[in-house]
N, C-alpha and C positions, 0 to 999 in steps of 0.2 A: 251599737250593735242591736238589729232587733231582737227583740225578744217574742220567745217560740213557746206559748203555752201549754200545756196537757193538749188541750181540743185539736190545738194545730195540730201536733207530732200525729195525735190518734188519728189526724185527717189525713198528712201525709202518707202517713202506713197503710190505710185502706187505698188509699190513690196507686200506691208502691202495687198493694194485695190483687190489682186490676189489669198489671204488667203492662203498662203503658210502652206504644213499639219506641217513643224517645225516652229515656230513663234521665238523659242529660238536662230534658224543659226542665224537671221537677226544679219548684222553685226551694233550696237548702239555705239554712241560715250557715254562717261562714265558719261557727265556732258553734259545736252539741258536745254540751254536758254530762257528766254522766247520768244515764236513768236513772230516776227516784220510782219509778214504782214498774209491772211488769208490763204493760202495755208500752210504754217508752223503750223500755229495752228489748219488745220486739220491733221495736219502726227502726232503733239503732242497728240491733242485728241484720233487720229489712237491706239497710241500707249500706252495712260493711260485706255484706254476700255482693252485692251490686259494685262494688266496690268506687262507689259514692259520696264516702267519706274514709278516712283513716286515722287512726289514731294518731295524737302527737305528745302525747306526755300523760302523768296519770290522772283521769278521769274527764280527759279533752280529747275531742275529737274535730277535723274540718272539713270542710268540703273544697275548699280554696287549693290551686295546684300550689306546689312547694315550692315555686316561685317568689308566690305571693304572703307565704306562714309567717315569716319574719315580721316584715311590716304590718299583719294580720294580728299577730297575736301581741307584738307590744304595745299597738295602738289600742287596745284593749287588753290591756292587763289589770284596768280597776274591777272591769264586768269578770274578769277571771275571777279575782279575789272572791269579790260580792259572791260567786255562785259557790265554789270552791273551798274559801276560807275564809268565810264573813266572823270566824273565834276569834282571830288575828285581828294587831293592834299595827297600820300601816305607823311608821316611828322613824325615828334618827332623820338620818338627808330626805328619806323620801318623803315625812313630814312635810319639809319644808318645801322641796320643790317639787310633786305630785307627781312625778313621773318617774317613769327609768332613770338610769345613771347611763352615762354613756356607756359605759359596760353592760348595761343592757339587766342592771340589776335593783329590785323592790326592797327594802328591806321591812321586816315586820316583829315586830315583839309578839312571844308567844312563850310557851312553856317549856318547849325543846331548842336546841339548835340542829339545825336539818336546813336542806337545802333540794328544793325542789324547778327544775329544768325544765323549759318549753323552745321551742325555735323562736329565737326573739327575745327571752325573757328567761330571766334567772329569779326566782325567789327565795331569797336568804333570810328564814326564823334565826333569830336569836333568844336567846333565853333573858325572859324579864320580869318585872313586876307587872301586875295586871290592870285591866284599865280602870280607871279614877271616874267617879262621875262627873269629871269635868271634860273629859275624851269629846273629841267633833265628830257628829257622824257623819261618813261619805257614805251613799248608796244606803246598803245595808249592813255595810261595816263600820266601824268607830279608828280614828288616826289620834295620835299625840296631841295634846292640845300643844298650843303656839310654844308658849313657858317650858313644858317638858322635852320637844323637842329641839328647842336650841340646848338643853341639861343633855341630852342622848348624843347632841356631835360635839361634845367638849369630854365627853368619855373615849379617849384617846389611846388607845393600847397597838402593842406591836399587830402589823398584818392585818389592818383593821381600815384601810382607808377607803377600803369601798361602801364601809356605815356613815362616816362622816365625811362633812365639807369639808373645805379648803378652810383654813382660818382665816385669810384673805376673803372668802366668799359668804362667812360669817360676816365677819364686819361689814363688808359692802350691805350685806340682808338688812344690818341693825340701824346701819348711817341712811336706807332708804325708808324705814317706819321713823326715823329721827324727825325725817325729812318731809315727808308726806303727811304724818299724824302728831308731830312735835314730842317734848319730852316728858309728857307725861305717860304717852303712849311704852317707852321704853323703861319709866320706874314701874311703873302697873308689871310689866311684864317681869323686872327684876324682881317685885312682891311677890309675885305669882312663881316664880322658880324659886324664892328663898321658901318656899311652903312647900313646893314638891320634893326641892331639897333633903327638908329637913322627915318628909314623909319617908323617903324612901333611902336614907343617910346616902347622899349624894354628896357630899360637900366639896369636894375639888373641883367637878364641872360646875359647878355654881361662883366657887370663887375666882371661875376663869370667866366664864359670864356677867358676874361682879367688876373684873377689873376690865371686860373688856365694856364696858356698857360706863362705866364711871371715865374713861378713857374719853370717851366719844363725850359724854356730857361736859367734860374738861375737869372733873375732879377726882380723875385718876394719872397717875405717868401714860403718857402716850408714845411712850417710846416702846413699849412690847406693841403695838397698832405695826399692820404689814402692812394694809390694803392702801392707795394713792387718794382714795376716796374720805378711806378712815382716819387720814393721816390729817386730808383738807379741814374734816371737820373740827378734828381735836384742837389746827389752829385757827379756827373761826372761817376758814374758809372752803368752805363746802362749795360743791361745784356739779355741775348735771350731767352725770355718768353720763347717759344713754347719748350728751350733745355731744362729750369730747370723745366718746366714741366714733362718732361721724366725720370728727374733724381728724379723728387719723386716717380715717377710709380714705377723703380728700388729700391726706399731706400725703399718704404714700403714693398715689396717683401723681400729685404734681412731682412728688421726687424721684419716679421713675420712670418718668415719660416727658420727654424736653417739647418745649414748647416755643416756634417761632414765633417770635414778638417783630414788631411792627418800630421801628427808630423815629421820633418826631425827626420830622425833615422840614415842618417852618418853623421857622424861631421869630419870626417879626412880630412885635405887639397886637397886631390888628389880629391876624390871625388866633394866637394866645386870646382875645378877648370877646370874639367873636363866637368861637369852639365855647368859652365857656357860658355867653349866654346861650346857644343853643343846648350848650348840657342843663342848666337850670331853667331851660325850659322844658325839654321832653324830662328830666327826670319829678320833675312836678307832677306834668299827664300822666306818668306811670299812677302816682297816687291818687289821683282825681282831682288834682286841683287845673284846669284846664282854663284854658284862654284862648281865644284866636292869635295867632304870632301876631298879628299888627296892635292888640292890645298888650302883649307880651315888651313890642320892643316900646310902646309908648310908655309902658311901666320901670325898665330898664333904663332907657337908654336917654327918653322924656323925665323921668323920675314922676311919671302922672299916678299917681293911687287914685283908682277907682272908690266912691265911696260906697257904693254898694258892697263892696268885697275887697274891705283892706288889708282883713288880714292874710285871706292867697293871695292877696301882688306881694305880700311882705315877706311871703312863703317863698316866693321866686327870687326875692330883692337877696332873702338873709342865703340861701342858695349862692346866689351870685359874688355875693360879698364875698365868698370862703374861697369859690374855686376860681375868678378871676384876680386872687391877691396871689401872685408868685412865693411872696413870703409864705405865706399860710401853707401852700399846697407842699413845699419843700419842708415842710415839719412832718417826719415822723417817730414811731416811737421806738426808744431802743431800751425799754424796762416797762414791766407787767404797771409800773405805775406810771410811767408817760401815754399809756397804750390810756390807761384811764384820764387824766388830765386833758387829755388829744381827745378823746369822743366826747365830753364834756361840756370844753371849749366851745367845738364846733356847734354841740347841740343850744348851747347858750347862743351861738351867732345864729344859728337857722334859726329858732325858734322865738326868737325875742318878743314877740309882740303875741304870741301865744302863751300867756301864764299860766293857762289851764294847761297845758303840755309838761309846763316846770321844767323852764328853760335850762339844758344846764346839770340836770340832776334825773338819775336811775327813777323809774318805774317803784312806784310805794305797791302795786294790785299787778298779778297776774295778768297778765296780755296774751291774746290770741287771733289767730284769724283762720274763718272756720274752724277744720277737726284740731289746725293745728295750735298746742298750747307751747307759748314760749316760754325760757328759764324762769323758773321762781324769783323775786327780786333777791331774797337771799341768797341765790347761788350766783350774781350776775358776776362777783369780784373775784368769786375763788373757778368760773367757768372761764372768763377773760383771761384770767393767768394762765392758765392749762391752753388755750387755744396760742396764748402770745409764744409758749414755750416751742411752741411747733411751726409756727410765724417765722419765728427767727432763723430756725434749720432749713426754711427753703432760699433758692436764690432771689437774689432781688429785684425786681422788673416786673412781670406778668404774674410767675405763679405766685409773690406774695398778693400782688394784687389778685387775682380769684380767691386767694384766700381769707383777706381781712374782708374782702368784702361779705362771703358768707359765716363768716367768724359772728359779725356785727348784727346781719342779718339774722342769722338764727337763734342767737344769746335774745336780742328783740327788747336790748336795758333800757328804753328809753318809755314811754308811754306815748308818742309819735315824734314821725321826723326819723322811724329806724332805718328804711329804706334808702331814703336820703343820704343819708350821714355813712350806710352801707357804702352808697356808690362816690360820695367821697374819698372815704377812705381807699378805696379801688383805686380813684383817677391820682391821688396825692402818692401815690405809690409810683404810679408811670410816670409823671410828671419827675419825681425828683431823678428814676433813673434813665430820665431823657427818653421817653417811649410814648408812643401814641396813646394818647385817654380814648376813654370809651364813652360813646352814648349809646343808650338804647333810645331810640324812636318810636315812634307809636303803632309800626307795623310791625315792630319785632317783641311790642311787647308780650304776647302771647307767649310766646319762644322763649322770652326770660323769665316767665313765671311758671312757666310747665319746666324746664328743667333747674330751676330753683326744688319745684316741688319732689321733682325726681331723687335725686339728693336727700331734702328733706324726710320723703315718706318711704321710699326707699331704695334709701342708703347707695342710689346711683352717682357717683360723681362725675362718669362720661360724657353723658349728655349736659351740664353745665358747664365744665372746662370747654367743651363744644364750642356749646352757645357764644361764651363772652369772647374765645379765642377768634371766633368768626367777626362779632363785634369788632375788635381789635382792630381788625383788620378793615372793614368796611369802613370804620370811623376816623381811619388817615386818609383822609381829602384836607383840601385847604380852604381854609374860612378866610383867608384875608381880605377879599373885596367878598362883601355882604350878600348886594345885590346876586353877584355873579353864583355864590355857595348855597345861596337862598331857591335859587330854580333848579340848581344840580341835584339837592335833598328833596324837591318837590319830583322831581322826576325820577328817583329812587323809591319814589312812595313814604320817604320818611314819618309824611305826616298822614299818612293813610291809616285807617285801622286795619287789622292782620284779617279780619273776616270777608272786607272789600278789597285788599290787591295784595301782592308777595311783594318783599324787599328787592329790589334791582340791585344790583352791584357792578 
């Protein structure tokens, strides 16, 4: 909100004193205070005769129509404080999460309990101790430090749940500084509340912050733990909220919306063998390993490795090994630990001749591309599990296939070859329930990677299920004579970039 100094107000008020013929230009800040001295409460008075502003609770005033006061005055409720009741100690849930309560309500420790009303915004004093010189200051006011405020929402009494969190939404709080800052960050804090504790004789919300914080580090019973998060970590498997959040966005999409799948209608070898070097060919060019097809089939089909560049023909070869082996593609997983064995495996055959990759084996560093950061390696076993548990609940055919493939894709457990092994995972899914695989081509890769990102950044899943359903579909032609499938995808633009032609179909 801007801020409206003495000079201004005083300038307005002579501007006002000049009776300008539009009263409406004046430009008014959206939320006035009450006056501090007499020159301000005449530009305020100036401007309630005008009826310019009106009042909306004690000692606020707006200019905004009553439309707009709602979202006006909650979106600013810290600049309330600060002008209003910068005595007050912002405390309890609002500590924690800086904002209103969906109920529209602040809570603040202070010396009375009193309850004061705005359109928008509820502010609930509670009666407390006062602030510590360890208090954080916001603005011009001072909030609970970190420690004391998680001791304020373990103070649990009847009628009181608009002060404190969820105990569910506690643990999630503490398994995400577990997670992000490790466990020293949550003893420091448990020190730090056994001293305010012991300041201000707290001792119950402390012994429940004791056992929920010893819970999570495992050397508490983790059977009082509610949260699905707090539950992962207590048995070592911690998992990335914010991803298997997205992966329900996604299930619920594929489970309430049927999806035509496309039935393999050639079943002869050549065909089967030919679809799959074309798929380990364009799904290579997705990642940048690129070749012209006539060194593609010389590397394939010749077995010739280039020696300038062995290890992308090997990149194509270990590709090709997975998904033209019938065996291999009819193996999937029906347990959170075959789902691991299975990407593994596979990552061991694509990547073989890449050791820097570490064939075979989870990501030891953080991985990302651009803005976007994928799972901690730590969370990759207990994210996988929580994604396979929703795997299973879809039908079999397409939508699990959209799903393992962004399952794989957005987890990202490998240090490279995630892509890859994504759209494996996809085609070994159609394949065993007898349905047309997928390639993305090189004009469509655009298309796959903006509604990847859609999904990804946000949380769209339409336009992906979109995308690959259309795949789906464009990618049942028949590869059995080479030559013949080889000018049919040149004249779809398959090998086109999306910038020089559209996809034909």
């Amino acid at each position: 909100m801007t801020e409206y100094t003495y000079m201004e107000a005083k300038k307005n008020h002579k501007t006002l004193q000049k009776k300008p013929q539009n009263t409406k230009s004046l430009l008014l800040p959206p939320l006035i205070f009450a006056a501090q001295n007499k020159s301000e409460e005449a530009w305020i008075t100036s401007l309630k005769k005008k009826k310019l502003i009106r009042k909306i609770g004690p000692r606020l005033y707006t200019s905004v129509s009553k439309v707009d006061e709602k979202n006006l005055v909650r979106g600013q409720w810290a600049q309330i404080i600060n002008h209003l009741y910068p005595e007050a100690l912002l405390s309890h849930r609002s500590a924690l999460e800086f904002k209103p309560s969906n109920e529209d309500i602040v809570v603040l420790t202070s010396t009375t309990n009193r309850q004061v009303k705005y359109p928008g915004l509820t502010l609930k004093f509670v009666r407390g101790p006062g602030r510590r010189s360890d208090e954080n200051k916001f603005l011009n006011f001072y909030t609970s430090s970190e420690a004391r405020a998680y001791l304020e929402n373990f103070m649990v009494s009847k009628n009181t749940h608009w002060k404190t969190l969820p105990t569910a939404e506690l643990e999630q709080k503490l398994e995400t500084l577990l997670q992000i800052k490790g466990e020293e960050k949550l003893t420091e804090l448990r020190d730090k509340a056994r001293e305010i504790s012991n300041a201000f004789d707290w001792p119950k919300p402390f012994s429940k912050l004791d056992q929920m914080i010893g819970a999570l580090l495992g050397t508490r019973d983790a059977q009082s733990l509610e949260s699905p998060l707090a539950k992962a970590r207590a048995q070592q498997k911690p998992f990335d909220i914010e991803r298997v959040n997205r992966f329900d966005i996604l299930f619920s999409d594929l489970k309430a919306n049927p999806l035509k799948e496309v039935k393999e209608s050639f079943l002869d070898h050549d065909h089967f063998r030919n679809k799959a070097f074309f798929e380990s060919y364009f799904s290579n060019y997705i990642e940048g390993t690129t070749f012209e097809i006539e060194e593609a089939e010389e590397i394939i089909f010749d077995k010739k490795i280039p020696a300038d560049r062995p290890k992308d023909a090997h990149d194509i070869v270990g590709t090709f090994n997975i998904v033209s082996d019938p065996n291999q593609m009819r193996q999937l997983p029906h347990s959170p630990q075959e789902l691991e064995d299975l990407i593994k495996t596979r990552h061991g055959l694509l990547m073989e001749n890449r050791p820097e990759s570490f064939p075979g084996k989870y990501k030891m560093k953080p991985n990302r591309a651009g803005d976007t950061h994928f799972v901690h390696p730590q969370n990759i076993q207990g994210t996988l599990e929580q994604g396979f548990q929703r795997y299973q609940n879809l039908p079999e055919g397409l939508p699990r296939a959209i799903f393992i493939m962004f399952l794989i894709a957005e987890i990202h457990p490998f240090t490279d070859g995630n892509g890859r092994i994504a759209r494996i995972m996809m085609n070994a899914e159609l394949y065993a329930a007898k349905q047309s695989t997928i390639i993305i081509p090189n004009v469509y890769r655009d298309d796959y990677l903006l509604a990847l990102r859609a999904l990804t950044r946000r949380d769209r899943p339409d336009p992906y299920i979109r995308m690959l359903a259309r795949a789906h579909r464009f990618s049942s032609i028949q590869f059995t004579n080479y030559k013949k499938v080889l000018s049919q995808i040149e004249n779809m633009n398959w090998f086109r970039e999306s910038s020089e032609a559209k996809l034909v179909e």
